[in-house]
C-alpha positions, 0 to 999 in steps of 0.5 A: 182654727186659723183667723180666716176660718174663724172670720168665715164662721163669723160671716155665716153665723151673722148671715144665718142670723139674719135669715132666721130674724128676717123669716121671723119678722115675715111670718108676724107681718104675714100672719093671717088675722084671727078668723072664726076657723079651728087653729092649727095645732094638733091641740086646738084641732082636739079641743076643737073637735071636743067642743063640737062633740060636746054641744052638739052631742055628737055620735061616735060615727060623727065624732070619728068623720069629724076627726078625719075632716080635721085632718084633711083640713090641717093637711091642706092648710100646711100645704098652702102654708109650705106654698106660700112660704116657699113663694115669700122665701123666693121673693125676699132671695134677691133681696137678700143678697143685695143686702149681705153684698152691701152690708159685706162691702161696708165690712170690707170698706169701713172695718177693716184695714185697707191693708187686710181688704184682699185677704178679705175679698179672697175669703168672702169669693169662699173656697176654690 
């Protein structure tokens, strides 16, 4: 690999980084506080299921409504949570561009060489 691939993978391994602590960080802040309904994993919604068949001793036709009511739940769930995370993901885009631009400029103006700067501008404007 030549020194621009390198650097290129470099700048792409610290963007993705940076996407995936952001994403991270989000999705703690974003995180919806405890409330009384089922989680949303596959093992919860079982122990769930077992806990209300077990106190209030639910028939088998009742057990088997209930599972499908479960279903539906986690379905729609995912699907406000694959919403407003695709909405969150839009918001944060120009954000995050200023971001990479300002921390690239710093690179290109504070670390390396001035001899090396257009070198860097031409890898940075990626393949032609």
């Amino acid at each position: 690999m030549t020194l621009a691939h390198d650097l290129r993978l470099w700048i792409g391994v610290a963007a993705l980084s940076c996407f995936g602590a952001g994403l991270a960080v989000g999705a703690l802040l974003i995180a919806p506080k405890r409330t009384a309904t089922p989680p949303a994993s596959d093992a919860a919604f079982d122990d769930y299921a077992r806990l209300l068949a077990q106190r209030f001793a639910l028939s088998q036709e009742r057990r088997d409504l209930l599972e499908v009511v479960l279903e539906e739940y986690k379905a729609d769930a995912d699907e406000i949570r694959g919403r407003h995370m695709a909405e969150l993901n839009t918001a944060m885009e120009p954000e995050l561009r200023e971001l990479g631009q300002r921390y690239r400029a710093i690179v290109r103006d504070k670390v390396l060489p001035v001899a090396e700067r257009d070198a860097f501008d031409r890898l940075a404007s990626g393949p032609r």
